[in-house]
C-alpha positions as CSV (number, residue, x, y, z in Angstrom):
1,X,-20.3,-9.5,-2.2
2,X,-17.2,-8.2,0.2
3,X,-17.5,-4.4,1.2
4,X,-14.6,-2.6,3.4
5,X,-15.8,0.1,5.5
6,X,-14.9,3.4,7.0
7,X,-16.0,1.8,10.3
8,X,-12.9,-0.1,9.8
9,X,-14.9,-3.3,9.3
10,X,-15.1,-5.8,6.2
11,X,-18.0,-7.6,5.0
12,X,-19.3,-10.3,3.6
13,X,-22.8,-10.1,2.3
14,X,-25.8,-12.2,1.1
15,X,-26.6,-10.2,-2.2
16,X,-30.3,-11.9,-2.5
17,X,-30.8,-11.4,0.8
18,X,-29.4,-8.2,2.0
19,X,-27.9,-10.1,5.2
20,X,-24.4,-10.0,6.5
21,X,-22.6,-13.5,6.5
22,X,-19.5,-12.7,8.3
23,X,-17.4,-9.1,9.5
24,X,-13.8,-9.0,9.4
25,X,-12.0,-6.7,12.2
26,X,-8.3,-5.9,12.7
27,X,-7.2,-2.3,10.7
28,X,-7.5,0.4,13.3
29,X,-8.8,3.0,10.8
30,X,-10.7,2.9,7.5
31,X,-10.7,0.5,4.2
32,X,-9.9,2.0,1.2
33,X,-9.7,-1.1,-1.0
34,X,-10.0,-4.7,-1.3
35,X,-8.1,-7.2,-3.7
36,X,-8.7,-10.8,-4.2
37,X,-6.6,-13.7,-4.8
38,X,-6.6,-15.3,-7.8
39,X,-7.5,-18.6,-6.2
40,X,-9.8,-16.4,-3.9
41,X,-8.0,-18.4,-1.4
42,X,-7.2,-14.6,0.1
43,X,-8.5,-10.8,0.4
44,X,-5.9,-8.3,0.6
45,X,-7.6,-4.9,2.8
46,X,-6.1,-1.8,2.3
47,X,-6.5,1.4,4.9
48,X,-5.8,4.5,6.0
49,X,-3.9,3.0,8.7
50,X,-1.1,2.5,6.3
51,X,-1.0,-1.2,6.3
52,X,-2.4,-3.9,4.1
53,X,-3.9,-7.6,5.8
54,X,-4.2,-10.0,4.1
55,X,-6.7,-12.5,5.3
56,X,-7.8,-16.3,5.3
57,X,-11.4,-16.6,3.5
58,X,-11.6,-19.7,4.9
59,X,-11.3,-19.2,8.4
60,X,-11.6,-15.3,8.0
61,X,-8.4,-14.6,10.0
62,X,-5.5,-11.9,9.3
63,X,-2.5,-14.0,8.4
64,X,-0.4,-11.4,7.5
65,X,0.2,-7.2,8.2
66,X,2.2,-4.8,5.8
67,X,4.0,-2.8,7.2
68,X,5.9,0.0,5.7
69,X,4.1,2.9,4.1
70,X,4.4,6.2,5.7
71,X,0.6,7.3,4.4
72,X,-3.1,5.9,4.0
73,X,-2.4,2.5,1.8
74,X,-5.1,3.7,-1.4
75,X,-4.7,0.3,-3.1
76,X,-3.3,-3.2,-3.3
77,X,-3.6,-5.9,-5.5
78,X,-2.5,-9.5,-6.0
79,X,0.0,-9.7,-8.8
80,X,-1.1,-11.6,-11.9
81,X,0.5,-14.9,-12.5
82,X,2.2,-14.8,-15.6
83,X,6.4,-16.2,-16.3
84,X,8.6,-13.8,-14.6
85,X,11.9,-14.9,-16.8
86,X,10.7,-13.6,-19.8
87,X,9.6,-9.9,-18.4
88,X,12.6,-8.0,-18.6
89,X,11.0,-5.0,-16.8
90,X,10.8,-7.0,-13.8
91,X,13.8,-9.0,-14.1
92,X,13.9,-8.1,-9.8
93,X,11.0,-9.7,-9.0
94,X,12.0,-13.1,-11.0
95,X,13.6,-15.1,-8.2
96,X,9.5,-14.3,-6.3
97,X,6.5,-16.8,-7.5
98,X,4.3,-14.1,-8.9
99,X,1.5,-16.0,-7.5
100,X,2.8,-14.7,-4.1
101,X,3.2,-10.7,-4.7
102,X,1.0,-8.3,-3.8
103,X,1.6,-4.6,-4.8
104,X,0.3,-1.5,-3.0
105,X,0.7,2.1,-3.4
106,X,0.1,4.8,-0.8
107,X,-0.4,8.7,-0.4
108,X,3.5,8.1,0.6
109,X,4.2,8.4,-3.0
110,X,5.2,5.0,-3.1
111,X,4.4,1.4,-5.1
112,X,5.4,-1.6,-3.6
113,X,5.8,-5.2,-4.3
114,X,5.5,-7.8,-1.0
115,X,6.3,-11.4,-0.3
116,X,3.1,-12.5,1.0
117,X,4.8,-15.7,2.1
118,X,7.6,-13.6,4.4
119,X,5.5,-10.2,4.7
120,X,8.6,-8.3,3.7
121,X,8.6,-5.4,1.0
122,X,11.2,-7.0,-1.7
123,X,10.8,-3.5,-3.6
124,X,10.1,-0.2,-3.6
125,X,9.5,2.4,-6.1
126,X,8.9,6.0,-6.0
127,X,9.0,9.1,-8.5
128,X,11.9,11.4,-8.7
129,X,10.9,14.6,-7.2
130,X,12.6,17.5,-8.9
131,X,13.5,19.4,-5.7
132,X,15.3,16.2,-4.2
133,X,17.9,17.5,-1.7
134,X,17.3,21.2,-2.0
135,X,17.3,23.2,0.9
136,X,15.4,26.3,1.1
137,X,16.0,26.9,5.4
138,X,17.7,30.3,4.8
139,X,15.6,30.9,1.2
140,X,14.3,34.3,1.7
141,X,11.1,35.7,-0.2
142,X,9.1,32.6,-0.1
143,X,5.5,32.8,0.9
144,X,4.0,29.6,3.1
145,X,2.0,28.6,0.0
146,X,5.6,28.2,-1.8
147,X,7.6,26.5,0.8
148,X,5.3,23.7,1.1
149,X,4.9,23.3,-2.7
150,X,9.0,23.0,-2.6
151,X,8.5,20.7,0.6
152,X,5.9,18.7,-1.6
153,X,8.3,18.0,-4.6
154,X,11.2,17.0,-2.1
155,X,12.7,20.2,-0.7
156,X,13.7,20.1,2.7
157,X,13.9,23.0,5.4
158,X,16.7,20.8,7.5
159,X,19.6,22.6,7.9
160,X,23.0,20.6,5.9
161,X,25.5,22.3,8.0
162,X,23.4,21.3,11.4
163,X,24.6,18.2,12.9
């Protein structure tokens, strides 16, 4: 059994036993989540840190750090193998081995899909936010509560005409 930890530590436990076999260290705050590889050649650690490792199993170290959320990393997973050409929905991720994606999503608001070859984020999707653009700096009437709902759903209190 693996366990990640708020102690920022992952495990590897001995279920008959109770006894730890080996602890993982490297994210600098806690694990949310842990994926593994299909060949469980790999884990995948997610944390509040707002990066993803991915590690060796076999000689338990990091090989790889994502890089590129703005907010705690609440999931990632190893994308299933399955023939890329004939999903139309993900016609961008066809020229990538699906054995080698991992996707993540975050308290950013975001999903994205990595090269866990290169380590780089080969997409990146988020939801509209219907207040997109809108600036309420000079909005008048607005109580605190209000402002930051507006700021949640993408208003902005930068000023346009302020350069």
């Amino acid at each position: 059994m693996i366990s990640g930890s708020f102690d920022q530590t992952i495990k590897f436990w001995d279920i008959k036993t109770g006894q730890c076999l080996r602890t993982l260290t490297g994210h600098q705050a806690a694990i949310v989540s842990l994926a593994l590889s299909a060949d469980s050649h790999y884990l995948a650690s997610s944390s509040f840190d707002q990066t993803i490792k991915l590690w060796d199993l076999e000689t338990g170290e990091c090989v790889r750090t994502f890089a590129g959320h703005t907010g705690i990393v609440t999931s990632a997973i190893f994308f299933p193998t399955v023939d890329l050409q004939n999903q139309t929905d993900l016609a961008l991720l066809s020229e990538t081995d699906a054995s080698e994606l991992l996707i993540s999503s975050s308290y950013d608001e975001t999903i994205k899909f990595w090269d866990t070859t290169t380590g780089t984020c080969i997409h990146s999707m988020q939801t509209p936010r219907p207040y997109e653009g809108m600036t309420i700096t000079r909005a008048t009437g607005l109580t605190e509560a209000q402002r930051a709902t507006l700021k949640a759903l993408g208003a902005s209190e930068a000023d346009p005409h302020f350069h």
